[in-house]
N, C-alpha and C positions, 0 to 999 in steps of 0.2 A: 504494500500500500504506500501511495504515495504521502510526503508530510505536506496535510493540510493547512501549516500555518504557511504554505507557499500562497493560499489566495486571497490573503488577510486584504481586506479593502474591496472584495468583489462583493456588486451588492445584492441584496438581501432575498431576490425574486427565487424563488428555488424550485417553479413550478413549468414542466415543459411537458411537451406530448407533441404526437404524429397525427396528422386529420388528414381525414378521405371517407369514401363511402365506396366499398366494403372498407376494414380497414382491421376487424378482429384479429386478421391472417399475417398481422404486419410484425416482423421479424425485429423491428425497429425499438420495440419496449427492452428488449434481452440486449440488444447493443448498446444501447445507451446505458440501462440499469448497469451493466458491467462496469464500463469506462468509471462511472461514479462514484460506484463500492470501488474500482481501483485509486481513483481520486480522492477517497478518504471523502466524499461529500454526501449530504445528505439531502442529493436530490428527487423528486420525485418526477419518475416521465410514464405517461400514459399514450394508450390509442382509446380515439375520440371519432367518433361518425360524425363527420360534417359533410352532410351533401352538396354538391353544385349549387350554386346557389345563394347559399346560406352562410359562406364563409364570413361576408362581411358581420353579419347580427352575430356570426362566435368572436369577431375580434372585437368589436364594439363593450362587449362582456369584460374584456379583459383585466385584470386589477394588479395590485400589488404584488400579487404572490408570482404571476407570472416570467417567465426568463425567456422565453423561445419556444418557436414552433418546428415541425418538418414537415412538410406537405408532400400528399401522393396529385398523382393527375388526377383532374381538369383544374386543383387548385394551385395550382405551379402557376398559370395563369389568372386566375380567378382574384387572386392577393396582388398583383400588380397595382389596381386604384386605389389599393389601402395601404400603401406605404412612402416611408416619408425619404424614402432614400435605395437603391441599388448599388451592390457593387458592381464590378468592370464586367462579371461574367454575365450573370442575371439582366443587365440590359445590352448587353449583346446577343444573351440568345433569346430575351423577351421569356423569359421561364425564374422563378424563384422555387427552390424546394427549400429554404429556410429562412424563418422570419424571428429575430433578436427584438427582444422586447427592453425598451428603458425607457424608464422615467427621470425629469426632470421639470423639478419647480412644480411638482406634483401635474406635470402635462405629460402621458406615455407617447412616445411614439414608436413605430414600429420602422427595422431595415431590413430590406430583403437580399438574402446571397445566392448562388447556385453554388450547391459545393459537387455536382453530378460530373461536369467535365476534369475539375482536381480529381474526383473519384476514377475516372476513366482512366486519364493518364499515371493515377498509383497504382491501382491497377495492375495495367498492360506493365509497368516497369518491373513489378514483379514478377509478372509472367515470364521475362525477359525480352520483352520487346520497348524500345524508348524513340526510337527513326523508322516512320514509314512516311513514302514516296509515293504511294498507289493506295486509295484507301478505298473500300467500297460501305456505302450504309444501308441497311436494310430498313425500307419504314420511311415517315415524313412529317414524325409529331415534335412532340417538346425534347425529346429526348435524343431525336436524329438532331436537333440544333445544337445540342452539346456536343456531340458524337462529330458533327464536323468543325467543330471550335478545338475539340481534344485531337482532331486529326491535324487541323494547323499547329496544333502546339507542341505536335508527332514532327512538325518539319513537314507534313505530307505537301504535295506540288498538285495533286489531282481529287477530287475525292467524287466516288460516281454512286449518286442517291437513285438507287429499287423502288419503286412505290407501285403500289396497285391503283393508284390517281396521282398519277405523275404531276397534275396540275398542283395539284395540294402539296408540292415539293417545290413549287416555286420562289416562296421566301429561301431557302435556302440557298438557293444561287447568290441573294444578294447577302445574303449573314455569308458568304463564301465570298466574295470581294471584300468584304469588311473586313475579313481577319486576312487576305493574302492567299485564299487558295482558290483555284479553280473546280467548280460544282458543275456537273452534270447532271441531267437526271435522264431515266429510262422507265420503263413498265416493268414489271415483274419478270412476264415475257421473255424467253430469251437468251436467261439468264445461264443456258446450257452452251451458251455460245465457245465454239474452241476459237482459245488465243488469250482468251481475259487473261488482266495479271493485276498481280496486287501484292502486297504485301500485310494485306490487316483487309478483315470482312465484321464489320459491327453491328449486327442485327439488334435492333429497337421493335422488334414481333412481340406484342405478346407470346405469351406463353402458348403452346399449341398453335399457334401458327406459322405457316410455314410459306415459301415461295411454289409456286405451280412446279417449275422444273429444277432438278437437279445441277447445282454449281460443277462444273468440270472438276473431273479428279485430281486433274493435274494442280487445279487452284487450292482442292482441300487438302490435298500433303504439304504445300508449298504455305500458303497463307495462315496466318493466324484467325480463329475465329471467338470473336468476343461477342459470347449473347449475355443480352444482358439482363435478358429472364432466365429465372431459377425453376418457377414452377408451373408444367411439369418437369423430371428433370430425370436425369438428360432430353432435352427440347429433340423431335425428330430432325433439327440443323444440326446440332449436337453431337447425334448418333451419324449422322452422314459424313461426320469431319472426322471422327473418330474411327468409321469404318475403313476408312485410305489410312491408315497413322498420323493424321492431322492436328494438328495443337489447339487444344479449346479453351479458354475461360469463362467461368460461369458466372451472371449477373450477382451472385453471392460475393462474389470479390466487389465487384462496385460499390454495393451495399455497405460493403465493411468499411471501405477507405473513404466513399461517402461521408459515414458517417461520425468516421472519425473528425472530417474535416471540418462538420460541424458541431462538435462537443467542441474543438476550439475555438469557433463563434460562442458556442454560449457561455465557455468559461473568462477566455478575455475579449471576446468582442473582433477579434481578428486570424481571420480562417491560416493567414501566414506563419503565426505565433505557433512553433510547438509545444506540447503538454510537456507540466515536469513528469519526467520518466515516461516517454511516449510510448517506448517499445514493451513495455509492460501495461500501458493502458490498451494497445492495439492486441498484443497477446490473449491480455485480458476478456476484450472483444472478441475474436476469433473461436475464443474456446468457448465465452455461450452462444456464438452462431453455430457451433459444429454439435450442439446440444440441443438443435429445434432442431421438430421434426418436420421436415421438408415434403411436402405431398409428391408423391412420384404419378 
């Protein structure tokens, strides 16, 4: 356990939780409780059903006790007119999954971060991958926006967005002139074509879903494939990468580094700032993620 006289002067809100609608299923309660029995803190984090909708009348609510939130989708968007501030990432992908609560002069206001693309890029580094050149994304929601922000931050020169409404992948071309990389997009469609190359395939599918055709073989021994759903698991992409000897990482990793990233927002207020003793709060984490039971 870490020594808690290390956060003397952080204030007093000790109240956090994860909103969405489902949200019983959220792995989120066990990572966070971890990191904070390892931080020697005595915080409390919950999961809350907040539907579309409704997010604003739970923040309105909000009091004293509160420290922060983490939000699942459609709320990543939904929390955008209620906050008083973004960081660099969060208004360039237009997505917030965490919202830092402070008061001042008794007026709360709320800041929103993305800590999803940091998650991405810890991640894949762990995997062993930190440079890719060819990146491919599967999908065209809040989460491909990260997914090609983490690919510019890969160094990537390319990056070619899959959608099953290719239309509805159009922001992303222009969030891909804004950080420096070049966005394509295509249909689903196709996707069996010989010759593709890459170096990294980021599928943002839900869970159970899958593309119509099969990625070339030659792309699943060669490319790395990061889904970054867990359940069901292994995802039918999963199993396909794996059937060639293909390298896979599963959206459980993102989750984890995720969320580390933001337990540093809620401790000092800045996702940069490492935990005292990080590698044992991350540990920490790890080992009650490998303690939930995962729906296969």
């Amino acid at each position: 356990m870490v020594d808690s006289t290390a956060f003397t002067g952080i204030p007093a809100g000790n109240r956090l939780a994860v909103l969405g609608s489902p949200i019983a299923h959220s792995l989120s309660p066990a990572l966070h409780r971890a990191a904070y029995a390892a931080l020697g803190l005595d915080w409390r984090y919950d999961a809350i059903d907040v539907p579309a909708g409704s997010l604003g009348e739970f923040l309105a609510g909000l009091d004293s006790d509160w420290r922060g939130l983490s939000l699942t989708m459609p709320l990543k968007h939904e929390v955008l007119g209620h906050l008083a501030g973004l960081d660099r990432v969060a208004t360039v992908t237009g997505s917030a999954n965490t919202v830092l609560v402070q008061l001042a002069d008794g007026r709360r206001t709320l800041h929103g971060f993305n800590t999803d693309v940091t998650g991405m890029v810890r991640a894949l580094a762990e995997g062993g991958l930190r440079r890719a050149s060819h990146v491919t994304v599967l999908g065209a929601g809040a989460t491909a926006a990260s997914a090609v922000v983490a690919a510019a931050e890969l160094g990537a020169e390319t990056v070619e967005v899959l959608a099953r409404t290719p239309a509805r992948a159009a922001p992303l071309v222009e969030l891909g002139r804004s950080v420096g990389v070049v966005v394509t997009v295509a249909s689903w469609a196709g996707t069996s074509e010989p010759g593709r190359a890459g170096d990294l395939v980021i599928s943002t599918l839900p869970g159970g879903v899958t593309p119509r055709d099969d990625f070339p073989a030659g792309l699943r021994r060669q490319a790395l494939l990061f889904d970054v759903s867990y359940s069901p698991w292994p995802s039918a992409l999963a199993s396909s990468w794996l059937e060639e000897g293909g390298t896979v990482i599963s959206g459980l990793e993102l989750l984890l580094h995720q969320a580390l990233v933001q337990v540093r927002i809620f401790v000092s207020g800045d996702p940069f700032e490492p935990l005292p003793g990080e590698d044992a709060v991350l540990a920490a984490m790890r080992g009650a993620l490998t303690r939930q039971p995962v729906e296969e």
